[in-house]
C-alpha positions as CSV (number, residue, x, y, z in Angstrom):
1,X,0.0,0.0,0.0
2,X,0.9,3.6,-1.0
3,X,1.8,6.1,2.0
4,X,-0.6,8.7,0.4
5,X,-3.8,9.1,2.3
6,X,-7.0,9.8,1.3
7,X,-10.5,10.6,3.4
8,X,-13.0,8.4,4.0
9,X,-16.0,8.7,6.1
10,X,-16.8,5.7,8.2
11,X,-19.7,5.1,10.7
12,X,-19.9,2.7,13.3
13,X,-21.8,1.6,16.5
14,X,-21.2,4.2,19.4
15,X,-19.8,1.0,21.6
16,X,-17.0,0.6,18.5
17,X,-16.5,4.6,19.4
18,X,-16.0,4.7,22.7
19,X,-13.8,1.6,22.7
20,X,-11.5,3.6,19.9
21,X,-11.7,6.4,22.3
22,X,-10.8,4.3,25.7
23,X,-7.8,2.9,23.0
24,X,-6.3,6.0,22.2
25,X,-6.9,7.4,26.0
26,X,-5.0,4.2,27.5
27,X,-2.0,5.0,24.5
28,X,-1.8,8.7,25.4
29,X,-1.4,7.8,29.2
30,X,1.1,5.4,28.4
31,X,3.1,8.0,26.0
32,X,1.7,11.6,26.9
33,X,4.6,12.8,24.8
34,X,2.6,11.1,21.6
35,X,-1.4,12.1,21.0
36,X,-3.2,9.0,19.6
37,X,-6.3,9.6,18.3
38,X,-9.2,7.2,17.9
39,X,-9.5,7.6,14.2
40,X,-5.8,6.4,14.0
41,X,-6.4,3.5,16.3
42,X,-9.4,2.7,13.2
43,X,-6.9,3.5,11.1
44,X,-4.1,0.7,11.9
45,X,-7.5,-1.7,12.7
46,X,-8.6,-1.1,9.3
47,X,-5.0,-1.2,7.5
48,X,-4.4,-4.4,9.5
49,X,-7.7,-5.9,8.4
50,X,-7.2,-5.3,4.8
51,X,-3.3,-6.9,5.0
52,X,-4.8,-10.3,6.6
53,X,-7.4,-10.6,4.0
54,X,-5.0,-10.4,1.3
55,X,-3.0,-12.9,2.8
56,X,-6.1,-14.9,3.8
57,X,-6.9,-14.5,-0.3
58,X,-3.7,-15.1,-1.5
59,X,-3.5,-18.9,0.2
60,X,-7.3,-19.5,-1.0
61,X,-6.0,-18.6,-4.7
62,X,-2.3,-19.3,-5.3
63,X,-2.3,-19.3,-9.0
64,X,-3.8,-15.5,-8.8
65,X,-0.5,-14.2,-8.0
């Protein structure tokens, strides 16, 4: 994947929300020198997501390489 970053608007249940939120609260205590958001924490989740299911893919479908 490309470093360039686009927008994209993304709803979810308020529970996912606040457990983004209680996340990035429990990374900034940890490292108050470094602000985490909870939209980066949805960020890696979503980045991560995407990387296992083209891995996940890739196994399912080896001559698609």
């Amino acid at each position: 994947m490309t470093n360039r970053q686009v927008p994209l608007m993304l709803s979810v249940p308020r529970e996912c929300r606040d457990a983004l939120r209680m996340m990035a609260a429990k990374r900034n205590l940890q490292n108050p020198a470094k602000v985490t958001a909870a939209a980066s924490i949805a960020r890696e989740l979503i980045l991560e997501g995407i990387e296992r299911a083209e891995r996940i893919e890739m196994a399912l479908n080896p001559s698609e390489k």
